[in-house]
Each structure stands twice: as structure tokens, then as C-alpha cells.
C-alpha positions as CSV (number, residue, x, y, z in Angstrom):
1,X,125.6,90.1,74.9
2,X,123.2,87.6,76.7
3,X,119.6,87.6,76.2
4,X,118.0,88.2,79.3
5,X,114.1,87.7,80.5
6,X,112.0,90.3,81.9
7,X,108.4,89.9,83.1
8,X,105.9,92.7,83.8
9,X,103.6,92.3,85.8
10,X,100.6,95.4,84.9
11,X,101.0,94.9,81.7
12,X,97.2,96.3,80.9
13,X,97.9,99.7,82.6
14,X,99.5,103.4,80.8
15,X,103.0,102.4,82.7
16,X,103.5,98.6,81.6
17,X,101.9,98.9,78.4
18,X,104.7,101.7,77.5
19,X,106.9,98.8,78.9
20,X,106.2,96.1,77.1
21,X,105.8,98.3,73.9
22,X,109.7,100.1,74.7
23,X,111.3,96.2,75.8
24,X,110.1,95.0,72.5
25,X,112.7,97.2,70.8
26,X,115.1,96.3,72.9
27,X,118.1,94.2,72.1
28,X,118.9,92.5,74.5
29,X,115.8,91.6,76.8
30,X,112.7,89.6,76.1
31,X,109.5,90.8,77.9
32,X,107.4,87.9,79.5
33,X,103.7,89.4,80.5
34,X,103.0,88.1,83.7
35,X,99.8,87.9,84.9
36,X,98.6,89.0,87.9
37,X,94.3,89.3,87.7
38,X,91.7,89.9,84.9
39,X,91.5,93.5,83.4
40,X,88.2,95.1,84.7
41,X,85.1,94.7,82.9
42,X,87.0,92.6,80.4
43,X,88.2,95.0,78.4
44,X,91.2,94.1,75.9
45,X,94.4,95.6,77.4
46,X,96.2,98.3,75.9
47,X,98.8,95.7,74.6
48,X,97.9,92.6,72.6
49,X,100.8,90.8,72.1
50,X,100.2,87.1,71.5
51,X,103.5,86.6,70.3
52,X,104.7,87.2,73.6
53,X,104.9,84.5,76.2
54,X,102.6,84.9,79.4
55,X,103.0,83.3,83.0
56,X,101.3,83.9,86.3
57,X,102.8,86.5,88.3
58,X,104.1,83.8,91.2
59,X,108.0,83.3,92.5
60,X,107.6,79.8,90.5
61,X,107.3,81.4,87.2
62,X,110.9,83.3,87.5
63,X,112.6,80.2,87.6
64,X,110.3,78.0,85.3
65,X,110.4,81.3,82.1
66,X,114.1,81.7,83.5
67,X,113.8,85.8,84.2
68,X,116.2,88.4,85.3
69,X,114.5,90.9,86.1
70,X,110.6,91.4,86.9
71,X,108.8,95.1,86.6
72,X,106.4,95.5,88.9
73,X,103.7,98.5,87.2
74,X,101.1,98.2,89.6
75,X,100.0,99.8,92.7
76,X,102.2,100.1,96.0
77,X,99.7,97.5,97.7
78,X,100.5,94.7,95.3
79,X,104.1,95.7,95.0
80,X,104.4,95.2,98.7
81,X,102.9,91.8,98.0
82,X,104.9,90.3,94.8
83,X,108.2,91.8,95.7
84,X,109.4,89.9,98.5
85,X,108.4,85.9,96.6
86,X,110.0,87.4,93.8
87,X,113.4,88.6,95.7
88,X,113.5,85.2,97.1
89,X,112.9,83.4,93.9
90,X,116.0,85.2,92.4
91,X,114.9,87.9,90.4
92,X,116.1,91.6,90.5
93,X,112.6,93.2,90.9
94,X,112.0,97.2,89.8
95,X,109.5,98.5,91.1
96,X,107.0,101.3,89.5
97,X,104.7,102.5,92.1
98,X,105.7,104.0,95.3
99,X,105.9,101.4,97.6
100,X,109.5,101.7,98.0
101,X,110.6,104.4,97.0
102,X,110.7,106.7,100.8
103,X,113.1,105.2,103.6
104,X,110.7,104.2,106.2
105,X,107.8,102.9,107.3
106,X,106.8,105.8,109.2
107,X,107.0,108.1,106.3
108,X,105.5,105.9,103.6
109,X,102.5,106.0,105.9
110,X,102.6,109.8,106.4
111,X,102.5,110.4,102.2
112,X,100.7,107.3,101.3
113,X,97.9,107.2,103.9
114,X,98.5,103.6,104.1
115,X,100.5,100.8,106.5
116,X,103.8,99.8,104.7
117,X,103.2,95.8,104.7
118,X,106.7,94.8,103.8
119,X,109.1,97.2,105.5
120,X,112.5,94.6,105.8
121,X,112.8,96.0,102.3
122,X,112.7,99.5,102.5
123,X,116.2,99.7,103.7
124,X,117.7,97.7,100.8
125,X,115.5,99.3,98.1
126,X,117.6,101.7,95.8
127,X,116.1,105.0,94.6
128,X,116.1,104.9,90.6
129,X,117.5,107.8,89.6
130,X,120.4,106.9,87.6
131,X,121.7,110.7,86.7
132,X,122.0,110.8,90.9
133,X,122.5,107.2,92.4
134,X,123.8,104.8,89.3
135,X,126.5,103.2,91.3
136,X,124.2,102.0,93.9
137,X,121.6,100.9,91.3
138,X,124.3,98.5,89.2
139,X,125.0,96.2,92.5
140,X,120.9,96.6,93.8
141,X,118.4,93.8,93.7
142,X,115.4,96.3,94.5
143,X,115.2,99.0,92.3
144,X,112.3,101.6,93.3
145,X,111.8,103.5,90.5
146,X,111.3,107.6,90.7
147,X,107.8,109.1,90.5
148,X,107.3,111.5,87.4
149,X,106.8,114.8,89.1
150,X,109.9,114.0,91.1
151,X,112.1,112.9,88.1
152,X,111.2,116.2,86.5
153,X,112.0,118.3,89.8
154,X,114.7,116.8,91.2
155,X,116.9,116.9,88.2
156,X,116.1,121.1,87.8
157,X,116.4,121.7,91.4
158,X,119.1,119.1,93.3
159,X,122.3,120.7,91.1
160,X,121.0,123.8,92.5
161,X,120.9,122.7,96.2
162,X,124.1,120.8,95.9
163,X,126.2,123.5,94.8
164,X,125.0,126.2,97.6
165,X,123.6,129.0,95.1
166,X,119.8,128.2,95.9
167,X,118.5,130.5,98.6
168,X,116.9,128.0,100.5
169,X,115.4,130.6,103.2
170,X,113.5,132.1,100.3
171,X,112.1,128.6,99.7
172,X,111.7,126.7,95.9
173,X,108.1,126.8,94.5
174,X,107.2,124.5,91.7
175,X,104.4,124.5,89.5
176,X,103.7,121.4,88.2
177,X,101.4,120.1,85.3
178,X,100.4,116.7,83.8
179,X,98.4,114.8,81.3
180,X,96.0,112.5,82.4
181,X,97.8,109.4,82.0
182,X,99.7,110.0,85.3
183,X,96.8,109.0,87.0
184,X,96.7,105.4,86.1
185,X,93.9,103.8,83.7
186,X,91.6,102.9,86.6
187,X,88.2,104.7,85.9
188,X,87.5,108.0,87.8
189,X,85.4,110.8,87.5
190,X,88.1,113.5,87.8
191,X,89.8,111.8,84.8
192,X,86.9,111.3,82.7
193,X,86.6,112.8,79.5
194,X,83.7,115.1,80.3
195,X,85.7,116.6,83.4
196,X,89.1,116.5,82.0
197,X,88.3,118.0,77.9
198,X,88.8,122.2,78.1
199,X,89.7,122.1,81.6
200,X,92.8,122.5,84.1
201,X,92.5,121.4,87.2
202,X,94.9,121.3,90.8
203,X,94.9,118.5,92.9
204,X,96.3,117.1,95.7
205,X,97.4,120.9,97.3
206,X,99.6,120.6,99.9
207,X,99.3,117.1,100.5
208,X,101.1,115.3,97.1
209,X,102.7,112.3,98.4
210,X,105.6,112.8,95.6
211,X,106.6,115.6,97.7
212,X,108.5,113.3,100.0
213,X,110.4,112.0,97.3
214,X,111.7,115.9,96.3
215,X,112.2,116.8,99.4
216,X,114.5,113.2,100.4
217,X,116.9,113.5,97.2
218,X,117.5,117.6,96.8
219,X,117.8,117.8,100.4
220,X,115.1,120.2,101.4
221,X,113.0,120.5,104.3
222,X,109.1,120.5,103.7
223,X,109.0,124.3,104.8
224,X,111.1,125.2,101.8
225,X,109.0,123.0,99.2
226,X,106.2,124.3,97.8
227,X,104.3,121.8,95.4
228,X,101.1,122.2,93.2
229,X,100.0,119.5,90.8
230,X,97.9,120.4,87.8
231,X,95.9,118.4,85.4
232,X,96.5,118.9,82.0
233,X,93.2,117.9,79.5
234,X,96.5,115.6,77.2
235,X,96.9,112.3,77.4
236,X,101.0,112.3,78.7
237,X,103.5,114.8,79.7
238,X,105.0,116.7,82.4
239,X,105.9,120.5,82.4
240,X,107.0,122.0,85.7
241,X,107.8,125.6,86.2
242,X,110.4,126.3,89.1
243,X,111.1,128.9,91.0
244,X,114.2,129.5,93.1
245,X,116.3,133.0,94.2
246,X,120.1,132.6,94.3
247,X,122.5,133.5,95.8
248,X,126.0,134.5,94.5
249,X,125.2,134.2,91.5
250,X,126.2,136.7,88.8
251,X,125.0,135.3,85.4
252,X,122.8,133.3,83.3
253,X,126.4,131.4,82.2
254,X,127.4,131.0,85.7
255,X,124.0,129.2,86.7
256,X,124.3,127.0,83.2
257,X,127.7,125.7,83.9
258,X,126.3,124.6,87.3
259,X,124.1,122.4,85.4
260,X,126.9,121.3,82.9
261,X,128.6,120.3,85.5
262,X,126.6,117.7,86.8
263,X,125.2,117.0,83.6
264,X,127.1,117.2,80.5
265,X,128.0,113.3,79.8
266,X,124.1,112.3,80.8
267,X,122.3,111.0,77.5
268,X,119.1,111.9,79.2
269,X,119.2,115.3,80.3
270,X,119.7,117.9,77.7
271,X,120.4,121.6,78.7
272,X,118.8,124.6,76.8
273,X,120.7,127.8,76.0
274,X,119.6,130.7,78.8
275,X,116.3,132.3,78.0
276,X,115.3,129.2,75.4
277,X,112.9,126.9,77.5
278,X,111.5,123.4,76.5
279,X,108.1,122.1,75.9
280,X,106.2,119.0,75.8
281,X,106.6,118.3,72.2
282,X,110.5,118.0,72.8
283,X,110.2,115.2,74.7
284,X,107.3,113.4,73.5
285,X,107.6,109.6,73.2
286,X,111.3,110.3,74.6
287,X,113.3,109.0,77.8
288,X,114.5,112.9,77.6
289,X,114.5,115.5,80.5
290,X,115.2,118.6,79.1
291,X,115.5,122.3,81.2
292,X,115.9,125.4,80.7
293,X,115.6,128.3,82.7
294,X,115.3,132.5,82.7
295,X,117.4,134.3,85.2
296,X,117.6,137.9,86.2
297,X,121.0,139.0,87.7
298,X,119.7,142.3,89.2
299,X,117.0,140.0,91.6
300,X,118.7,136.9,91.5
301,X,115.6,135.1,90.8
302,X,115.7,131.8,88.4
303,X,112.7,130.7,86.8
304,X,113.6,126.9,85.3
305,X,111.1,124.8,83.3
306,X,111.4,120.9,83.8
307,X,109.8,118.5,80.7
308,X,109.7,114.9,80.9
309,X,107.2,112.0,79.1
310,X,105.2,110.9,82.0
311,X,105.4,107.1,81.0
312,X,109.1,107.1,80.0
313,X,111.7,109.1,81.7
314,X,109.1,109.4,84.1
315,X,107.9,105.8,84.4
316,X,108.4,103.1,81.9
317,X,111.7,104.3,80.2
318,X,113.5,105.4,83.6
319,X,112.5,101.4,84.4
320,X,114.2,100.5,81.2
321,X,117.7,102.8,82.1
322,X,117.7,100.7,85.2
323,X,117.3,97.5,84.0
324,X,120.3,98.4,81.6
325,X,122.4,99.0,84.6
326,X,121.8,96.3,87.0
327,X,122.0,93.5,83.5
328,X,125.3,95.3,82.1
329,X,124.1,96.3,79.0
330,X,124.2,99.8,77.6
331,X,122.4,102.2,79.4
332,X,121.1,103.6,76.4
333,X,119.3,100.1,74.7
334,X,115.8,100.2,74.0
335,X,115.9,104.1,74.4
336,X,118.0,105.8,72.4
């Protein structure tokens, strides 16, 4: 197997440090930090690797450190800006943030409350999500890689949708929580320590522009989508409690075998028995989604829980299972 090049540019945030600390385990890829401006206030990154090689974040610097592939663990803005010099400069470029991730420019402005400044590429961009849209990812040179709460949901709720037995008129609520490293290392006073420590917090009711990205891969229409983030006073994780009514369905085994169906030759997703349901510490550290889920035959109601590591299956490691498919090397290097 060759030895490819990655760069990452973001290096000094929660998402590219996990990166850069996941790559270096990898065995077939070499992380190049690329630089791309000073960490504010000058405070040492998260990641001090000085045996790793850095460059400037610049098209030149893909052909001069000879990379592959470049991550891109900033915000949508800058991704808009360093993804189409790096495209043209040769590299496959996966992308972090949202800037790619919904299908137009219309709709990116809707969620994101900002103008889309390089829409030619929403069109080619691929959505991430291996377990759903692998083919497409393997032959893609834009990879935009799936938001956390949206990993976690779309994996408990699209098998559900795709098969017919969620009652869709009775719409899907989930309730979503997650630790505080979801919201990026910039400084803020909702993430401080002081408003964060023996607290729990909602946020962005109503209006979470990850909803979009739910609602675009399971199929649903906003009306039947009920979202509700929660802050969590932990540094990483995502738990998300779903709750759908069936239809035509007679059994807790007849609802698992749905999922094993779509499921059971993923290395990421694992399945629980029904009425056992996962937590955090399962998936801790892990590139691991793991559900499990309650259901009441006499009601048809399902209650499913969702878990994912924020900055792996649901940033950093979901970066790393793409990279594997669009280099050819196992999907499973540097993860499992």
C-alpha cells in the first residue's frame, strides 16, 4: 500500500486536533499541518507535533508536500474559500464544516444565515456518510463530511423511513444532547466553564441548521422533524433519544431485523439487543454509532437511543472512513 499525504488545515481546533492525533496512527497516511492563521491570543494549540511537517494552507503547497487529500476543520466561510484552489491544485478536499454539505445555495442560506460564496461546488460535493452513500464517496473529489447530530439521527431514523414502518403522519421527535466540544474551541460565554459546570442547557430550538441535513438524507419533510439540541456540562459525546410510532409492526425482533438489514456487515454501527440501550461511555474515543431502542407492540411506539463521539464518528473519524475510501485503503485503518 502507498503512502499517501494528508494536510489539515484547523489543526488547533477540537475537530482537527482529533485528526491529526487519529492520522498519526494511521498506516497508511502522513498528516501535513497546514497552516492557515495564528491561534488566537497565542495560545499553544491542542496538538504540538514538531515532528510533523507544516506548510501554508495555499493550492501551491499540495503539489510542493505532494498531498492527496487535504481536511478542511474549519468554519463554512473559510471552507468556501480554500476548497476551490485546492480542487484545482489536485487534491481530493473533505470538508468538516457545513459548507457543503446541503444541495443548494438557497438552502445553505436558509440554515446557515449566510450567502453560499462558492456554489459551482455544491452540486459535485458528496454527502459523507459512508453506511448510506459509499459508492458515490470512493469516485468523489469533494467530500462534505456529516454533522454530528445528523450522523447520530440519520443512522436510527433513515432504515426506519426507508422501509415504510415509520408513521410519518405522527411525526419523529428527537431529543438530542452534547458535550461542549461540538461547539468548536472559539471562546463564548454559553460554553464557558462557569455557565456550562452543573447545568443543561437547549439551544438553537426550532431553528438548528443540522436539521436540514436530517431532513435531506431520511427523507422527511420539516413538519415531521422535531429537533431539540441540549448542552451537556462533558467535554464530547452525543446521546439522542428518538421517538417514532410504527406502523405494521408486530415485534421488538421485527423492528431489529429492519436494522440488521441495513446494517449487519457495517464495522461502525453496532445494534443492541431490544430493551438494552447504549451510553456515552460505549463509544467514547470510538468511530462507533451504537443504537438501541424500546418498543411497545400494543402502541406501536419505538423509543431508539442514538450514541456517537462527537469528534470521531461524528467529525474527525467519519473524516478518516472517507479518506479510506476515496485513497483505497481499508476502510477501517486508523480506526479500528
Amino acid at each position: 500500500m502507498n503512502k499517501y499525504k494528508a494536510g489539515v488545515v484547523g489543526f488547533s481546533g477540537y475537530s482537527g486536533a482529533e485528526l491529526v492525533r487519529l492520522l498519526g496512527s494511521h498506516p497508511n497516511v502522513e498528516p501535513v499541518l497546514l497552516e492557515h492563521r495564528q491561534d488566537p491570543g497565542g495560545r499553544p494549540a491542542p496538538v504540538n507535533h514538531p515532528q510533523l511537517r507544516r506548510a501554508p494552507s495555499s493550492p501551491d503547497s499540495v503539489g510542493d508536500e505532494g498531498l492527496a487529500v487535504v481536511f478542511l476543520a474549519t468554519p463554512p466561510e473559510v471552507s468556501m474559500d480554500l476548497a476551490p484552489g485546492l480542487l484545482d491544485a489536485g487534491a481530493k478536499v473533505i470538508d468538516l464544516s457545513g459548507a457543503f454539505r446541503l444541495r443548494d445555495a438557497a438552502t445553505y442560506a436558509r440554515w446557515y444565515k449566510q450567502e453560499h460564496t462558492a456554489p459551482q461546488l455544491l452540486g459535485e460535493a458528496v454527502y459523507g456518510l459512508p453506511e448510506f452513500c459509499r459508492q458515490r464517496i470512493r469516485g468523489a473529489r469533494l467530500i462534505s463530511n456529516p454533522g454530528c447530530y445528523p450522523t447520530a439521527a440519520n443512522l436510527a431514523i433513515q432504515p426506519l423511513i426507508a422501509s415504510g414502518v415509520a408513521d410519518r403522519s405522527a411525526g419523529i421527535i428527537c431529543d438530542a444532547k452534547s458535550g461542549v466540544s461540538g461547539a468548536g474551541r472559539k471562546a463564548s460565554l454559553k460554553t464557558s466553564f462557569c455557565e456550562v459546570t452543573d447545568n443543561f442547557s437547549a439551544y438553537s430550538v426550532l431553528d438548528h441548521r443540522h436539521v436540514a441535513e436530517v431532513l435531506m438524507v431520511s427523507g422527511l419533510d420539516e413538519p415531521e422533524f422535531t429537533f431539540t439540541a441540549h448542552l451537556l456540562p462533558i467535554d464530547r459525546g452525543i446521546l439522542e433519544t428518538i421517538y417514532v410510532r410504527t406502523r405494521n409492526v408486530k415485534s421488538a425482533e421485527q423492528l431489529l431485523d429492519i436494522y440488521l438489514r441495513q446494517y449487519q456487515t457495517e464495522k461502525f454501527v453496532r445494534l443492541y439487543q431490544p430493551g438494552t440501550l447504549p451510553d456515552l461511555a460505549a463509544v467514547n474515543r470510538t468511530n462507533f454509532c451504537d443504537i438501541g431502542f424500546k418498543f411497545d407492540p400494543a402502541t406501536g411506539r419505538a423509543v431508539i437511543v442514538s450514541v456517537i463521539d462527537n469528534l470521531v464518528k461524528g467529525a474527525a473519524g467519519q473524516a478518516i472512513q472517507n479518506m479510506n475510501l476515496i485513497l483505497g485503503c481499508e476502510e477501517t485503518a486508523g480506526l479500528l
